[in-house]
C-alpha positions as CSV (number, residue, x, y, z in Angstrom):
1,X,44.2,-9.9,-14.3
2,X,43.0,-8.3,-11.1
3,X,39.0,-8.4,-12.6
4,X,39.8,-12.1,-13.9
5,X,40.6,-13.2,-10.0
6,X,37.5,-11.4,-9.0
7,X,35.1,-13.5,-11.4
8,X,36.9,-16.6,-10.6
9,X,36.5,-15.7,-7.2
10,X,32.8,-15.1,-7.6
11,X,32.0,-18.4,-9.8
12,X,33.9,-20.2,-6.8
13,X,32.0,-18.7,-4.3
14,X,28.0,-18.9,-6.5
15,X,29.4,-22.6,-7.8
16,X,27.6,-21.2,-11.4
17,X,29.0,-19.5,-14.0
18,X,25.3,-17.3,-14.6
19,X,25.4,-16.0,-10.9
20,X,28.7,-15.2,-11.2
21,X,27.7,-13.3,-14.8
22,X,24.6,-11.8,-12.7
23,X,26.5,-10.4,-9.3
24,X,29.3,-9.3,-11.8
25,X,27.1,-7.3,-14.5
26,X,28.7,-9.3,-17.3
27,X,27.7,-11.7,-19.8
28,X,28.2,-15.7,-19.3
29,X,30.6,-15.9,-22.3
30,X,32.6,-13.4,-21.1
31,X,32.5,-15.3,-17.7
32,X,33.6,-18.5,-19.2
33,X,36.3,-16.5,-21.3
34,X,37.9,-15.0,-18.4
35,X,38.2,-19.0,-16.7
36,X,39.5,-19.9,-19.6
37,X,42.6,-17.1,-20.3
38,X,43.4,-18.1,-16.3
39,X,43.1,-21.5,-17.0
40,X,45.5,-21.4,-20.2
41,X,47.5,-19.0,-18.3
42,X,48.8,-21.2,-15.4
43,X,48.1,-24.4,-17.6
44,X,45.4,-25.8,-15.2
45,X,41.9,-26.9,-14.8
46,X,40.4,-24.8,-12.3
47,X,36.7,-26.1,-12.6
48,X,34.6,-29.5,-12.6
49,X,32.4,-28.8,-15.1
50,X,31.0,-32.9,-15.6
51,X,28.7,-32.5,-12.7
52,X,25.3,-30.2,-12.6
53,X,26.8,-27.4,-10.0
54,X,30.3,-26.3,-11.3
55,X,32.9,-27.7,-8.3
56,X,36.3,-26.4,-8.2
57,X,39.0,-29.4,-8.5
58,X,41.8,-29.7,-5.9
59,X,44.5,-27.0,-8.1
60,X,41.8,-25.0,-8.2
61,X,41.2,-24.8,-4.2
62,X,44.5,-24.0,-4.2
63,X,44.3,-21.1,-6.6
64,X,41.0,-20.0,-4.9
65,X,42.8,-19.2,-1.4
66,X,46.0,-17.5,-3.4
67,X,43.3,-15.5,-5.1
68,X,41.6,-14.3,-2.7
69,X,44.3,-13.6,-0.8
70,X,45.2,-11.1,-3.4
71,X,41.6,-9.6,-3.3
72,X,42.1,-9.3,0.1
73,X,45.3,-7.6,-0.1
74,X,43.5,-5.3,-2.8
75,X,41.1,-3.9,-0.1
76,X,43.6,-3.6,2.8
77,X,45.6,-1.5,0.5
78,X,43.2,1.0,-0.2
79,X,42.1,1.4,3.4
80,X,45.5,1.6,4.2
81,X,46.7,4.7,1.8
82,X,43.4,6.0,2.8
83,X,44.2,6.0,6.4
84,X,48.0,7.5,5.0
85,X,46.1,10.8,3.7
86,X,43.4,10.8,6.3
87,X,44.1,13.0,9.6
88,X,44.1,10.3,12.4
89,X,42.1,11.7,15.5
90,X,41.5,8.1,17.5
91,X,43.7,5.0,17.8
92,X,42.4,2.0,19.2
93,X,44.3,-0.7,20.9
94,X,43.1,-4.0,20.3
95,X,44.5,-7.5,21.1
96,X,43.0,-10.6,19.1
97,X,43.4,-14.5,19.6
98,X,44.3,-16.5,16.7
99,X,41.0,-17.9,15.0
100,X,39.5,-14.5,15.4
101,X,43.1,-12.9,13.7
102,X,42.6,-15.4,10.9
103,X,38.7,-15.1,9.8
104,X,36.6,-12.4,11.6
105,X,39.3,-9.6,12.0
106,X,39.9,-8.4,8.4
107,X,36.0,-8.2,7.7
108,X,35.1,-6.0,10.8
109,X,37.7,-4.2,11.3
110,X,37.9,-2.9,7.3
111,X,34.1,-2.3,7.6
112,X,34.3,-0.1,10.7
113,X,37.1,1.8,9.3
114,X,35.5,2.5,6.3
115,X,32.7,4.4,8.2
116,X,34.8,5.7,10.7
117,X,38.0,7.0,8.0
118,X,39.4,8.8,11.0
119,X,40.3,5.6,12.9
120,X,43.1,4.0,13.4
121,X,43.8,0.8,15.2
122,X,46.8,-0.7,16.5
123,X,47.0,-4.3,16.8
124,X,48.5,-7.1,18.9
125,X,48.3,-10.5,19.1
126,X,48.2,-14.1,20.6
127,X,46.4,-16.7,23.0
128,X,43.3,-15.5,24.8
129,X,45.2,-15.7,28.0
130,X,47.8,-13.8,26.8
131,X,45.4,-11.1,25.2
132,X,43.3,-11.1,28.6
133,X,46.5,-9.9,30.2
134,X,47.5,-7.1,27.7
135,X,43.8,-5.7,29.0
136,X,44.3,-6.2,32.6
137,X,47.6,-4.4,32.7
138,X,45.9,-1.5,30.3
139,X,48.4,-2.4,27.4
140,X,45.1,-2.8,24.9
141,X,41.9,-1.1,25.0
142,X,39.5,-4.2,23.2
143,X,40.2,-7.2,23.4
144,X,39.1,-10.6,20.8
145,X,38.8,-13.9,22.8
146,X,37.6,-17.3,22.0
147,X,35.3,-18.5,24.6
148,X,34.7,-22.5,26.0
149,X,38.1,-22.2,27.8
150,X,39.5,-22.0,30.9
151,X,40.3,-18.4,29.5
152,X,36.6,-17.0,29.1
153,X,36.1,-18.3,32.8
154,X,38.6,-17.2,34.0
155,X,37.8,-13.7,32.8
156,X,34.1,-13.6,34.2
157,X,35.0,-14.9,37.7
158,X,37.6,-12.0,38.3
159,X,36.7,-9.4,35.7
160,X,33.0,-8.7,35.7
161,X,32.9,-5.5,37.8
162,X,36.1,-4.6,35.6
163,X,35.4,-5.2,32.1
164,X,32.1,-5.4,30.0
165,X,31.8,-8.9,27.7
166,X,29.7,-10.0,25.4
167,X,29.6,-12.3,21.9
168,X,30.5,-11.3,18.5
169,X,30.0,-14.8,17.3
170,X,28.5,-18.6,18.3
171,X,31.0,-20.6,16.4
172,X,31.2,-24.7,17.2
173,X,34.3,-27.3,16.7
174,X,33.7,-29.2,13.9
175,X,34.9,-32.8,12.3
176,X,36.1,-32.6,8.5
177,X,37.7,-34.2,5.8
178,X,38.2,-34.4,2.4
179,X,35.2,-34.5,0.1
180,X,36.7,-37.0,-2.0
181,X,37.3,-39.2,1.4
182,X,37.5,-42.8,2.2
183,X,36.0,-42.1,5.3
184,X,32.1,-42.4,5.8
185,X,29.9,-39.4,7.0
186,X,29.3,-40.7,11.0
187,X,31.4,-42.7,12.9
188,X,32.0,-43.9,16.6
189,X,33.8,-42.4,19.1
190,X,36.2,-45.4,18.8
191,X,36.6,-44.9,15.2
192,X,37.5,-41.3,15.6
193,X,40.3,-42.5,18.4
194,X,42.1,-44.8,15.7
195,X,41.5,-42.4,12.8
196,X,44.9,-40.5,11.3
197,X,43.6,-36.8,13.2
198,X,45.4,-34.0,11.7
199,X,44.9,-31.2,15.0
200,X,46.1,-27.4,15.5
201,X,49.5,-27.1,17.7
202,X,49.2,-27.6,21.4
203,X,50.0,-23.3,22.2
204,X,46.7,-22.5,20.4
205,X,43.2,-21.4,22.4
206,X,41.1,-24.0,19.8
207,X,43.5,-27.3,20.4
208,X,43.2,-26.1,24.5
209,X,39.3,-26.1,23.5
210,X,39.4,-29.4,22.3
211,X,41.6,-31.1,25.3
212,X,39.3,-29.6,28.2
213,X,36.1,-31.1,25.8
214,X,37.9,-34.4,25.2
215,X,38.4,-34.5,29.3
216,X,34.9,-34.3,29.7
217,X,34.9,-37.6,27.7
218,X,37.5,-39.0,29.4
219,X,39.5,-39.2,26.8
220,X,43.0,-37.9,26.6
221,X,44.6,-36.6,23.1
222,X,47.4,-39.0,23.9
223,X,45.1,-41.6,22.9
224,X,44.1,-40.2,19.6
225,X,45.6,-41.1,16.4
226,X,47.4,-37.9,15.8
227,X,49.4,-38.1,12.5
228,X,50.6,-34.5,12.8
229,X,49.8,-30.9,14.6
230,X,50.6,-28.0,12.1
231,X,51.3,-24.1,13.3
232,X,47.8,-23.0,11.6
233,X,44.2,-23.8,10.8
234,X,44.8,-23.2,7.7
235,X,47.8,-25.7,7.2
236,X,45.5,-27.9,8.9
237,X,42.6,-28.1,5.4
238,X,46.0,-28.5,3.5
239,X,46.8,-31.4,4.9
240,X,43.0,-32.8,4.6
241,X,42.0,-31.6,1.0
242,X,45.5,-33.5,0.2
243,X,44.6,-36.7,1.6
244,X,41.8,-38.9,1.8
245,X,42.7,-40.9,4.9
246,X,42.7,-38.1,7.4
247,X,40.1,-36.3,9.7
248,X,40.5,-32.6,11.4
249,X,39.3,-31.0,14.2
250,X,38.6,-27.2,13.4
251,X,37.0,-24.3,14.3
252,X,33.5,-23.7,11.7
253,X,34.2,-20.6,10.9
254,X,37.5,-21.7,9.6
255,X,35.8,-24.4,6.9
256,X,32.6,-22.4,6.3
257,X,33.5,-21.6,3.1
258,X,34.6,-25.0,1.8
259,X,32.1,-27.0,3.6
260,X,29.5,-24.6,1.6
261,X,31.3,-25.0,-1.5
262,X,31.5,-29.1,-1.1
263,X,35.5,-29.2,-1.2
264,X,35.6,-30.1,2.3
265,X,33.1,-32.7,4.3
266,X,31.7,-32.5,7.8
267,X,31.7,-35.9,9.4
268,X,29.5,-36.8,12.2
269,X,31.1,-38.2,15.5
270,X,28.8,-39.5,18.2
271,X,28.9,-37.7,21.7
272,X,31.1,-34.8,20.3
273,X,29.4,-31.4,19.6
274,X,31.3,-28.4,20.9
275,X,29.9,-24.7,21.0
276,X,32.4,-22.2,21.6
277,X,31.6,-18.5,21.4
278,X,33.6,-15.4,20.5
279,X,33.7,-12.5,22.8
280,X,34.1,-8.8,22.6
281,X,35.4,-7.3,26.2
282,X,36.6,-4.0,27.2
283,X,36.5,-1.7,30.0
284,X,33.0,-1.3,31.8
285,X,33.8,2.4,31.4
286,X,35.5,2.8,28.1
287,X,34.9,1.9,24.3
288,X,31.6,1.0,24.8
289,X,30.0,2.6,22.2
290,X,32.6,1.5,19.7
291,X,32.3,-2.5,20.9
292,X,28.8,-2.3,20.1
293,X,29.5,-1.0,16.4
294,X,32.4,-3.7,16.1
295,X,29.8,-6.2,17.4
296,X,27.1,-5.3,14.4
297,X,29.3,-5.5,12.1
């Protein structure tokens, strides 16, 4: 079953059932027979197979995340009961905001351990403010921040002689909604006001983002159409991919993947185009050398 989730997982991710068949070292029948035993087994269509590039329906987004969160859960194992066997000779401290927790973490922190088998890390965390604390007070050695905030400011007006900064990733707020929408691709600002907006809960660093960006517009979120403000991002594409009548403000890195496999569509809003980066900082005289190799990676 495990294999089976893995080549679902790959024809998701290619959108073809002979890349999938390439990357996996398999034949294309025995692709389309593995879909097929998954798709009898939970009595579902997982696929769109009318159009030219194979699409996954909306049950199968569904199984897509649950799948590779088992994937996922695969590789954190085995890194894990390696680390149980492995003589630890360095533990890390690190603190990490929330969209950085969710969709960057996992993916450099599993590659640096898996050169470094001797590392371990011990995590904590919560809003960039709150993480820039935990460094000032020497509770965490690295710290993960999102950046476009009052929080990133804050940091290089009092910290720069302190603490060494720099970006891990250029990320950007984006507009979505379902692919399947009744919404067109651009719209005016005034549209977007009286549009059902799905948005992240206040507490979090990206729906503080967005306030201080609307402000600039002179526009406050009381304003906005705001049908609902769920705990996470990604509650937030649940609520979209079921529904055609809403829009969302999210973070890109957080829709990447379904933007690129056409489940979920960007929409165009005049005057709103939001960089935010993601920073790295640490002590100006510590963990250098291992921020740069979290950077690369």
């Amino acid at each position: 079953m495990d294999f089976r989730l893995k080549v679902f997982v790959t024809v998701a991710t290619t959108g073809s059932f002979s890349k999938a068949a390439k990357e996996l070292s398999i034949s294309q029948p025995a692709v389309t027979k593995h879909i097929q035993i998954l798709e009898s087994t939970y009595s579902v269509q997982l696929f769109d197979r009318d159009i030219g590039k194979v699409k996954l329906t909306t049950r199968g987004e569904f199984f897509f995340r649950r799948a590779n969160d088992i994937l996922n859960g695969y590789d954190l194992l085995e890194i894990e009961m390696d680390s149980a066997i492995t003589p630890h000779t360095k533990s890390i401290k690190i603190g990490v905001s929330e969209t950085i927790a969710d969709y960057l973490l996992s993916k450099i922190i599993s590659r640096y351990i898996t050169k470094n088998r001797s590392t371990r890390f011990i995590s904590s965390y919560g809003t960039s403010a709150q993480i820039l604390k935990e460094l000032r007070y020497g509770e965490i050695d690295i710290a993960f921040v999102e950046h476009g905030s009052e929080h990133g400011n804050e940091h290089n007006n009092e910290d720069q002689n302190s603490f060494k900064s720099s970006i891990i990733l250029q990320d950007k707020a984006v507009i979505v909604s379902r692919a399947e929408t009744l919404l067109p691709k651009m719209i005016s600002l005034e549209q977007f006001k009286k549009t059902p907006l799905i948005l992240q809960h206040q507490d979090s660093d990206f729906a503080k983002f967005v306030d201080n960006e609307l402000e600039l517009l002179n526009i406050s979120t009381d304003t906005l159409n705001i049908a609902m403000r769920p705990r996470s991002s990604e509650a937030v594409k649940s609520f979209i991919t079921n529904s055609p009548i809403f829009l969302a403000l999210l973070p890109y890195s957080a829709v990447k993947r379904e933007i690129e496999l056409g489940v979920i569509n960007v929409v165009t809003v005049e005057d709103i185009e939001w960089q935010r980066n993601y920073m790295i900082i640490h002590s100006a005289h510590e963990f250098t050398h291992i921020a740069e190799e979290l950077k690369k990676l």
